[in-house]
C-alpha positions in Angstrom: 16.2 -25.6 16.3 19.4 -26.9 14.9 22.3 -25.2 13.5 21.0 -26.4 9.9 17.6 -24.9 10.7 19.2 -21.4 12.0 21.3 -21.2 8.8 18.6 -21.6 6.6 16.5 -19.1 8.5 19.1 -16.8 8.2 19.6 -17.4 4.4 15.8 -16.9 3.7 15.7 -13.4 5.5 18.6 -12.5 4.2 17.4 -9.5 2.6 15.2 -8.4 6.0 18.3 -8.6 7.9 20.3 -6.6 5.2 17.6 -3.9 5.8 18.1 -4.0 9.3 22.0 -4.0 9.3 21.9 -1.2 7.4 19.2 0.8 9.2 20.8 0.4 12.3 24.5 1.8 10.8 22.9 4.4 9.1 21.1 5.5 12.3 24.0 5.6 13.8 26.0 6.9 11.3 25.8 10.5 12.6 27.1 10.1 15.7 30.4 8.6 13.7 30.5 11.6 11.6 28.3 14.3 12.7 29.0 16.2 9.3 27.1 13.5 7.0 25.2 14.9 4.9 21.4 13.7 4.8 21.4 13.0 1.3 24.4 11.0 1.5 21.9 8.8 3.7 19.2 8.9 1.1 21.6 7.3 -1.2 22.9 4.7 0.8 19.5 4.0 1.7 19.1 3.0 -2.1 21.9 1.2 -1.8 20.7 -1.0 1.0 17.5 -1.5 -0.9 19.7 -2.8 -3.6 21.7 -4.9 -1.6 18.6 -6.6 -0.4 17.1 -6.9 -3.9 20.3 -8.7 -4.8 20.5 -11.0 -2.1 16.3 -12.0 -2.7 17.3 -12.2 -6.5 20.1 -15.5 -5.2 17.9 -17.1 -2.7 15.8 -20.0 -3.3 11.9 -20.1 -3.4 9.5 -21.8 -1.3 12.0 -22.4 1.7 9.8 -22.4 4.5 12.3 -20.9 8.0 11.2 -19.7 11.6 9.7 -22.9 12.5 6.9 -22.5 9.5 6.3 -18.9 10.5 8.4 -17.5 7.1 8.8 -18.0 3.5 9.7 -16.7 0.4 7.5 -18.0 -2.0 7.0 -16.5 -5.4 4.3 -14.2 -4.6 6.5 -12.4 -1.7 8.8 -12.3 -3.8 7.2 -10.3 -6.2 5.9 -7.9 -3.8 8.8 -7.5 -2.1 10.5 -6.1 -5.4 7.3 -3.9 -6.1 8.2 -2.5 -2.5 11.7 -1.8 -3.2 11.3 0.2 -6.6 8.0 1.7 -5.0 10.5 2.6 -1.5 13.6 4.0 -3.9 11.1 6.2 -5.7 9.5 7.8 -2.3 13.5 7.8 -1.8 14.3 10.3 -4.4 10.8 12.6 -4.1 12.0 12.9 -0.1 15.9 14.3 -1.5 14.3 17.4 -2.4 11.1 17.8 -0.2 13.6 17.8 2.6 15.5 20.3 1.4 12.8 22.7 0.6 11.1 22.1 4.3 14.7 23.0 5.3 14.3 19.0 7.1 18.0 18.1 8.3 17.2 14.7 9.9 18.9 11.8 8.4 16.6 9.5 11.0 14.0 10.1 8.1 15.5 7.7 5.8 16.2 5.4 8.6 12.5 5.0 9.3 11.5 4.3 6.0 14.1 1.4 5.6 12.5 -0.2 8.9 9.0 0.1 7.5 10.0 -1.6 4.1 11.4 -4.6 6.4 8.1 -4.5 7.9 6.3 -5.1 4.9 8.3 -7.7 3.7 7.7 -9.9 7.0 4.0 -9.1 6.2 4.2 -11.0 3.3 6.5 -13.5 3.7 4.6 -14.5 7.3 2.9 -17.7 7.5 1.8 -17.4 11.4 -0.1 -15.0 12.9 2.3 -13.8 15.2 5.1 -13.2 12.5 2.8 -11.3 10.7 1.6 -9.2 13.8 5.4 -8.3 14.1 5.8 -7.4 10.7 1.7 -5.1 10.8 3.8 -3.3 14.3 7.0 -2.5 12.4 5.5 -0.8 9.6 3.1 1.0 12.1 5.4 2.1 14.4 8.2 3.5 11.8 5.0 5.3 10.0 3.8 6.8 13.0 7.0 8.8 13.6 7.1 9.4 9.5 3.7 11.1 10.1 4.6 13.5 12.7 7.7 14.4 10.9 6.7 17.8 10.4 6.7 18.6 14.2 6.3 22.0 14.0 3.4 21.9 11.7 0.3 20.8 13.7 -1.7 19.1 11.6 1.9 17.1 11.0 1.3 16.5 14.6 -2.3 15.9 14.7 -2.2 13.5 11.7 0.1 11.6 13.9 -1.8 12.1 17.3 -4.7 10.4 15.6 -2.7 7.8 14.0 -1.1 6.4 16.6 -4.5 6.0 19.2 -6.6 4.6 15.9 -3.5 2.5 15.5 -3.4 0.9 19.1 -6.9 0.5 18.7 -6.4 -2.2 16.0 -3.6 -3.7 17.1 -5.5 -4.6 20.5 -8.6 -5.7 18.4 -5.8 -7.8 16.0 -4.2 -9.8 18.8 -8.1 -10.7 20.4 -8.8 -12.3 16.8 -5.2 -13.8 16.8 -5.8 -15.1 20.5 -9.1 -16.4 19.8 -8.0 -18.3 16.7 -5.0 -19.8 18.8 -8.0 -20.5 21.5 -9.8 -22.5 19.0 -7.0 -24.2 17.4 -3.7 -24.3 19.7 -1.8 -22.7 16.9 -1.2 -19.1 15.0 0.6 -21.1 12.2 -1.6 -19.9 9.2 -2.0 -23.6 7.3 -2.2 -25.8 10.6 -5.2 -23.4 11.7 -6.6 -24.8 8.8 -6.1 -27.7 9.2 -7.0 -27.8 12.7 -10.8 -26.3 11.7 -11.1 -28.8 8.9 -9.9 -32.1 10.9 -12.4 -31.0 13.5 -15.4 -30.4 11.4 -15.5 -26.8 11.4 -15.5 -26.4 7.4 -18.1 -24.4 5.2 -21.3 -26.1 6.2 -20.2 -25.9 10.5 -19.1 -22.4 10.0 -21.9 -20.4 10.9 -22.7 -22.0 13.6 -19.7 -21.7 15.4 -19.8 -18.3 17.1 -15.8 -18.5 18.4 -15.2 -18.8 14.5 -17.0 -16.1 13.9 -15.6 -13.5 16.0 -12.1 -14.8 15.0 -11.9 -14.1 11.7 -14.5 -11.1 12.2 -11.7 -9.5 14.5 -9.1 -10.4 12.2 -10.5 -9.0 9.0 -11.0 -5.6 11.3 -7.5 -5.0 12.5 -6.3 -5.8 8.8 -9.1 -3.5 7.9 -7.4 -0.5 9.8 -3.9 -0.8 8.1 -5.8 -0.7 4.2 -7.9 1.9 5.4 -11.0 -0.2 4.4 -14.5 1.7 6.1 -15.8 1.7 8.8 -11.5 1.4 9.8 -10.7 4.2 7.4 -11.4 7.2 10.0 -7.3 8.3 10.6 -6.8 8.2 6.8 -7.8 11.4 5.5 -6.3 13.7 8.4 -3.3 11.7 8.1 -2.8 12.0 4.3 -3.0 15.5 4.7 -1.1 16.2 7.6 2.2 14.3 6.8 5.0 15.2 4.8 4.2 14.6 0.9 6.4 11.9 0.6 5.3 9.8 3.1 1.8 10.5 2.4 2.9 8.5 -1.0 4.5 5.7 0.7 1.4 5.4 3.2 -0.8 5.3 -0.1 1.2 2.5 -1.4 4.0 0.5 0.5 1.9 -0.2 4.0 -2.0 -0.4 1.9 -0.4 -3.0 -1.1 1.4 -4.9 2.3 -2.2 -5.0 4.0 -4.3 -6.3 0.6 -1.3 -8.7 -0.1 -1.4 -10.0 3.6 -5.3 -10.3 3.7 -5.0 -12.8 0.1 -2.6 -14.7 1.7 -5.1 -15.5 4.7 -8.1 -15.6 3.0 -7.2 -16.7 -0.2 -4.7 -18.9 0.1 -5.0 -20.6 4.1 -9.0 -19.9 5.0 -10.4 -21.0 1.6 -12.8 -23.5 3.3 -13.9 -20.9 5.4 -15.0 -18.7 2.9 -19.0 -18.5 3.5 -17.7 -16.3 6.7 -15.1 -13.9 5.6 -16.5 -14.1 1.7 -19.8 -12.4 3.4 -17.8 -9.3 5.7 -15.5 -8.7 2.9 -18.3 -8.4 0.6 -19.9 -5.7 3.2 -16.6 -4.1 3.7 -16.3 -3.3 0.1 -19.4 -2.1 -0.8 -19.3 0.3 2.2 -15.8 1.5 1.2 -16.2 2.0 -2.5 -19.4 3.8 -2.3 -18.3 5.8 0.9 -14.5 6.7 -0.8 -16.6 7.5 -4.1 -18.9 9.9 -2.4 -17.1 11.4 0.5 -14.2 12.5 -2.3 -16.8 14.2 -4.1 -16.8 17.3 -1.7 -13.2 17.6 -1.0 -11.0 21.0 -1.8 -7.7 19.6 -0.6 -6.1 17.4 -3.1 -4.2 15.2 -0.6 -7.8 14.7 1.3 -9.5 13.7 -2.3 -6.2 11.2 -2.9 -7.2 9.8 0.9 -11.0 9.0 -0.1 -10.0 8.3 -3.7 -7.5 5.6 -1.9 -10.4 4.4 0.3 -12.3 3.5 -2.7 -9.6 1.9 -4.9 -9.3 -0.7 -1.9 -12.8 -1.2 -2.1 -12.3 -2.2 -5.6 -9.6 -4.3 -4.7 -11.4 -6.3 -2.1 -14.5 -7.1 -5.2 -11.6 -9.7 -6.6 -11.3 -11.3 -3.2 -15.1 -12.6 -3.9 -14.1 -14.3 -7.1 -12.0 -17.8 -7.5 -8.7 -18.1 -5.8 -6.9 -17.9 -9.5 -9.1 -15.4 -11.1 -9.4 -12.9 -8.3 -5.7 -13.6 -7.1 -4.4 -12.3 -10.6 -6.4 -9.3 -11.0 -5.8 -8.0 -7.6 -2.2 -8.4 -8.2 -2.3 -6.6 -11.4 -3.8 -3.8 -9.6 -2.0 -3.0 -6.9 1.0 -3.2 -9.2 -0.6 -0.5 -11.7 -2.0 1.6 -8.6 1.1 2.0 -6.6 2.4 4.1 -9.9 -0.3 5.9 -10.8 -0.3 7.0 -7.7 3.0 7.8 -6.4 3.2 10.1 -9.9 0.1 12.0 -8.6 2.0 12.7 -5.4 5.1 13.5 -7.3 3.5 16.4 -9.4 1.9 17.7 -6.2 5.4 18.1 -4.8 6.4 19.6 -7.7 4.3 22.0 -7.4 5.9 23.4 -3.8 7.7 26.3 -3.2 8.8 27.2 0.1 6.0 29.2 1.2 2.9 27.6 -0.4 2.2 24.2 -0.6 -0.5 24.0 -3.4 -2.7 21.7 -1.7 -5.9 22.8 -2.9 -8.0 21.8 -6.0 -8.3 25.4 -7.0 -4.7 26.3 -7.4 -4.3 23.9 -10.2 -6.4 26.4 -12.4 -4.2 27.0 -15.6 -1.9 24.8 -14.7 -1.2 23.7 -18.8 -0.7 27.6 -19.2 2.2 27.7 -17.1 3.8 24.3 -17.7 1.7 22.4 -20.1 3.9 19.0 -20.0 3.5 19.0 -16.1 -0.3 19.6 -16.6 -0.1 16.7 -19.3 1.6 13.9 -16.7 -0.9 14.9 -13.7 -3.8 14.5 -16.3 -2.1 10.6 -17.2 -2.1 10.0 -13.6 -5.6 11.3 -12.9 -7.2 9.2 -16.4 -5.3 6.4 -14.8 -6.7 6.3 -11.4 -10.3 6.8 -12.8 -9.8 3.8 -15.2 -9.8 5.4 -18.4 -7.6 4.0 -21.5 -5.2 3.9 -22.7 -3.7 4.0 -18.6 -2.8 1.0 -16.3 -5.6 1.7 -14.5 -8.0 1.3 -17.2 -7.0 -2.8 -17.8 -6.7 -3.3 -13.7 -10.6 -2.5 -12.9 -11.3 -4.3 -16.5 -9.8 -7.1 -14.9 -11.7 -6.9 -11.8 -14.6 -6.0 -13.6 -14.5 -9.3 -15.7 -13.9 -11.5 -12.8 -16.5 -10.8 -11.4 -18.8 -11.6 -14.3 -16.9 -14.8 -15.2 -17.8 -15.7 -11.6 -21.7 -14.2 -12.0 -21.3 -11.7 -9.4 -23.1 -9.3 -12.0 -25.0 -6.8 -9.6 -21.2 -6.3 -7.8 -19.4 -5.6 -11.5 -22.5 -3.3 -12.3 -21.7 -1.4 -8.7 -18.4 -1.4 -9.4 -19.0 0.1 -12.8 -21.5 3.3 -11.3 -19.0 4.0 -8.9 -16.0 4.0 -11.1 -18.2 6.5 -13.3 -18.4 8.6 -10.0 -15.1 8.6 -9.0 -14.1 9.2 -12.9 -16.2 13.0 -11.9 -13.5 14.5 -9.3 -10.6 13.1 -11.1 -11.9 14.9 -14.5 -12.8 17.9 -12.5 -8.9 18.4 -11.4 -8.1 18.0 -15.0 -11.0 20.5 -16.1 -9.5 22.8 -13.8 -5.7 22.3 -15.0 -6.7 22.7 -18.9 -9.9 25.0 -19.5 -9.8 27.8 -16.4 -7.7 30.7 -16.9 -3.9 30.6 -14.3 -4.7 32.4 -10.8 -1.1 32.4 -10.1 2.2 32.0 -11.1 3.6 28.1 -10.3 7.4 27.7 -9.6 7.8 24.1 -9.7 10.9 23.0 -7.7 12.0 20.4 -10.4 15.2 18.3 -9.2 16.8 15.1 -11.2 15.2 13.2 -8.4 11.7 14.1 -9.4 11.9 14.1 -12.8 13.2 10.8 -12.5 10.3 9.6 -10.5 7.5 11.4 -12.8 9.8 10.1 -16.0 9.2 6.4 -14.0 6.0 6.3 -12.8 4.5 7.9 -16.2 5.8 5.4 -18.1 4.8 2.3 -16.4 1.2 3.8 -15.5 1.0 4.5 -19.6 3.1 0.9 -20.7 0.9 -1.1 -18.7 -2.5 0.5 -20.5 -0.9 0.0 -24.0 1.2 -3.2 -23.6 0.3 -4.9 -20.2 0.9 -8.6 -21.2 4.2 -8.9 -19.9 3.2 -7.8 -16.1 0.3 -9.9 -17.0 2.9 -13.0 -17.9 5.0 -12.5 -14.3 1.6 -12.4 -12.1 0.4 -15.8 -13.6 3.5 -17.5 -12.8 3.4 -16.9 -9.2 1.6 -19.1 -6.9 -1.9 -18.0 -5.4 
């Protein structure tokens, strides 16, 4: 690589290695000034985020760096900046968490930072191997984020589990990534495809090439594991509820929308030709995963726990567009994960509201009466909660329309009438919490611990869940510029 080729590698990940500049300083910052304050972390944290939000606005698109193994392409780009605000917000809802758990560790912050870098490299990797790298940076900065809480153990449990389920699918990752480079001599995304379709391995050969086959079935598990999709969904629930709040919202939107964006740029994107094989696991995988988040939520007391399963089955939602065109499917997934990560991180936010310092709130029941107490809290959560069962006027209403109408337009009728019943059962435990909040009588007296930080998130994430039900054209505008 020449010194050209080096400079314009550095100039593409310019922002990555902002991140990483910054994470590094700030994680040694401490030992410079022991007396920093952890908050004075959390903001320049932000300010890192910006600086690398700045630096992606002023370079180029499409430059491909790393020897073909990196680019910034429109789509990354876009995600990218859904990860920062998504990162700033689970930012501020940490200032005051950590105070209230008494949590004086500015390493926290530190660890976020490095998993944001990680799922930028997920999206803007074109080989296998870059990707891996990004997939084990997220995982390994999360894995420490989930046993934050040391002295809590189902904090440490949550991690525990975690991290064995999570070197479980790495190992089964790297067999599908060595088997690919077995059959192909590269891990580069687009020469793999190449490769299979120069050698006759193309839609018709497919099945009967077993090698094939337990590639991209081995793939499509280990990227399975990091978007929880069943039967890789198993560390999900413990792990939702066993982490802090905050990261519990990160996990249910930074490293899941990373994982979905990831899997459209392999299958979507470089694999299209191979379709007839990951077209028919996908189509298992989220079947199994709608109906099993759907149903398995039904029963759940904790709230964080229902969140898990009610994650679960959003992503088997999601993975319906991936059996649609590349255009069609690619757009409506895109609009989702960009209304979900809101509607979302708000229901986390009014859970952590509802802290104090000896009582967490967690279960369904103690959001009896809720609009008695503090009716415009009551009113948000119920947003949030119409929102993720895809009611209107909410985001979340025109992303499964979206979905729903793809799969029509692409006569997949018996998948958009599944999708449909479930929706309707998942709609159940989501109108049950708001049943609860507005027609039982209070069985205690809530102390919300509201700071500026979290009543700038709730402000934020309430009005884009809401704006993108009543006015969602211009989101609509941005996703069909970028390129599938």
């Amino acid at each position: 690589m020449d010194i050209n080729a080096i400079l314009q590698s550095i100039y593409a990940s310019s922002a990555e290695l902002i991140l990483l500049v910054f994470a590094c300083g700030l994680l040694l910052a401490p030992l410079v000034s022991p007396k920093i304050n952890t908050e004075v972390i959390a903001y320049l944290s932000i300010l890192a985020i910006v600086f690398a939000a700045v630096a992606n606005a002023y370079t180029p698109q499409g430059i491909s760096s790393f020897n073909e193994m990196f680019i910034l392409d429109s789509s990354a780009l876009f995600f990218k900046y859904l990860f920062y605000l998504t990162t700033i917000l689970v930012i501020l809802l940490s200032i005051g968490y950590l105070k209230l758990k008494q949590i004086h560790h500015s390493e926290y912050y530190v660890f976020l930072l490095f998993a944001l870098c990680g799922m930028m490299l997920m999206v803007s990797g074109t080989d296998l191997l870059s990707i891996y790298v990004g997939i084990e940076l997220v995982a390994l900065a999360t894995y420490i984020l989930s046993g934050f809480l040391r002295h809590q153990t189902d904090s440490t449990e949550a991690a525990l589990k975690y991290v064995i389920l999570g070197a479980l699918s790495s190992a089964i990752l790297l067999y599908g990534i060595s088997l690919f480079y077995g059959l192909t001599g590269t891990t580069q995304l687009q020469h793999i495809a190449t490769t299979l379709s120069r050698t006759g391995i193309t839609e018709e050969a497919t099945l009967d090439n077993t090698g094939l086959l337990l590639a991209t079935a081995f793939l499509i598990a280990g990227f399975g594991f990091k978007v929880a999709a069943v039967p890789f969904h198993m560390w999900q629930p413990d792990v939702y509820q066993g982490a802090p709040t905050p990261i519990t919202a990160f996990l249910s939107v930074g490293p899941k929308i990373a994982g979905i964006a990831l899997l459209m740029r392999v299958c979507m994107v470089s694999f299209t030709e191979q379709q007839i094989i990951w077209g028919q696991l996908l189509t298992a995988i989220a079947i199994a995963t709608m109906i099993t988040g759907s149903l398995v939520a039904l029963v759940q007391s904790n709230i964080k726990r229902l969140l898990a399963y009610s994650s679960i089955s959003h992503v088997g939602f999601i993975l319906l567009g991936f059996l649609t065109s590349t255009t069609d499917g690619f757009y409506a997934i895109v609009f989702y994960l960009s209304a979900y990560a809101f509607m979302n991180l708000g229901a986390f936010a009014v859970i952590i509201a509802l802290y104090s310092r000896n009582q967490k709130n967690e279960d369904i029941d103690d959001y009896s009466g809720l609009v008695h107490r503090h009716p415009w809290l009551a009113t948000i959560m119920a947003l949030f909660l119409f929102s993720l069962a895809g009611i209107p006027p909410t985001g979340g209403f025109v992303a499964k329309f979206n979905i729903i109408m793809a799969l029509l337009s692409h006569q997949h009728t018996a998948l958009a009438i599944l999708a449909v019943i479930f929706s309707v059962v998942s709609a159940y435990y989501y109108i049950r919490i708001v049943l609860m909040m507005f027609m039982k009588p209070a069985q205690q007296n809530f102390a919300p611990v509201l700071s500026a930080h979290l009543i700038i998130v709730l402000a934020t994430t309430a009005t884009i869940t809401l704006g993108l039900g009543l006015y969602p054209a211009p989101l609509i505008d941005i996703i069909r510029q970028l390129s599938p």
